[in-house]
C-alpha positions as CSV (number, residue, x, y, z in Angstrom):
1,X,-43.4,-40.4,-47.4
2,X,-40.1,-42.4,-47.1
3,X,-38.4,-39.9,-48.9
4,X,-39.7,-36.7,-46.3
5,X,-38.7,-39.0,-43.4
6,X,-35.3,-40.2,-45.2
7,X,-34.3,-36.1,-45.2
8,X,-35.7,-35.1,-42.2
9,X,-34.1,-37.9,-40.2
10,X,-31.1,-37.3,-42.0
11,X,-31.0,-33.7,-41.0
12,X,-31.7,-34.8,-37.2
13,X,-29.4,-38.0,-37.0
14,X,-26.8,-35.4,-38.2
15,X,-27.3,-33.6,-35.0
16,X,-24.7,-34.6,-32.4
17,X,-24.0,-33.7,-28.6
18,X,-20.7,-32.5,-27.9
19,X,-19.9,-36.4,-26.6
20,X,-20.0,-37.8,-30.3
21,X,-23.5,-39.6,-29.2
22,X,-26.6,-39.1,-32.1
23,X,-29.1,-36.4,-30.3
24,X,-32.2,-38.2,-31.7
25,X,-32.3,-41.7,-33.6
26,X,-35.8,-42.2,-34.1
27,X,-38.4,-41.3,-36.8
28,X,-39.2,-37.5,-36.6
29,X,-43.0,-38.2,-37.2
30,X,-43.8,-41.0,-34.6
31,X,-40.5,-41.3,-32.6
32,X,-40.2,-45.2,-33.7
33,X,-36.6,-46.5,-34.4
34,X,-35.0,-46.5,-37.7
35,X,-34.5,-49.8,-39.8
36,X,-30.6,-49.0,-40.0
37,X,-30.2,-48.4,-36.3
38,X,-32.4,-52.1,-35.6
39,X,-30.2,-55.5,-35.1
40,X,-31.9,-57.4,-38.6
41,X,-30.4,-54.5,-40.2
42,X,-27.0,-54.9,-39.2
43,X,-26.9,-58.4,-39.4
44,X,-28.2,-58.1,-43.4
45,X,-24.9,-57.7,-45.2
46,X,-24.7,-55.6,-48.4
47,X,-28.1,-54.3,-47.8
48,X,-27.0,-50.7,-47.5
49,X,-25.2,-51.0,-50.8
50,X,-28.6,-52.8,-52.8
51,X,-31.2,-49.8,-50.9
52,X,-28.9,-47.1,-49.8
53,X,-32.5,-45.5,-48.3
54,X,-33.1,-48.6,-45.9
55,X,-31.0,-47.2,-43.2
56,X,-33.5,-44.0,-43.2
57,X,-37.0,-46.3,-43.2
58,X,-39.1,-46.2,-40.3
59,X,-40.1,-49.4,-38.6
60,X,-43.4,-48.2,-38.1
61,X,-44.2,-45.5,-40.5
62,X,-42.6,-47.7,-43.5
63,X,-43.5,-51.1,-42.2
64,X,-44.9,-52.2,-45.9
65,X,-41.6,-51.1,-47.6
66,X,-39.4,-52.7,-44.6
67,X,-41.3,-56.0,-44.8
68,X,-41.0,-55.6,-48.8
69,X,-37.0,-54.8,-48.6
70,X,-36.6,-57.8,-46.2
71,X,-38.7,-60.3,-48.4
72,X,-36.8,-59.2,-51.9
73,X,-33.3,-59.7,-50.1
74,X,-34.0,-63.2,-48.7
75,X,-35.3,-64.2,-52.0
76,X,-32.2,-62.8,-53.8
77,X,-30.0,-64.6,-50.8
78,X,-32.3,-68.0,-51.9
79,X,-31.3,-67.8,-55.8
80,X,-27.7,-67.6,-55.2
């Protein structure tokens, strides 16, 4: 599922109006916001670079593997 929303969105988010703005930045199946366009995921350094797909989750349609991502990098933030 992550991976059909990860291309789709992908293929939309590289849709632009003639202004440079995105012409749609939410999930193609439910319309929700994308985890890389949300504040927690910009404030999360080096998160891109550890799950280069977390930018292309879905807050709602991938809520279990957002939670999951988010849980697994304050625990690796912990051990250090």
């Amino acid at each position: 599922m992550a991976r059909v929303c990860r291309r789709i969105s992908s293929e939309i988010l590289g849709a632009r109006f003639s202004n440079g703005r995105r012409a749609n930045e939410g999930c193609p199946f439910c319309g929700s916001e994308l985890f890389g366009t949300t504040r927690d995921y910009q404030r999360l350094h080096l998160l891109e670079t550890l799950s280069p797909e977390s930018k292309y989750l879905c807050i709602s349609c991938d809520r279990e593997k957002v939670a999951d991502l988010l849980s697994k990098y304050r625990l690796g933030l912990a051990d250090d």
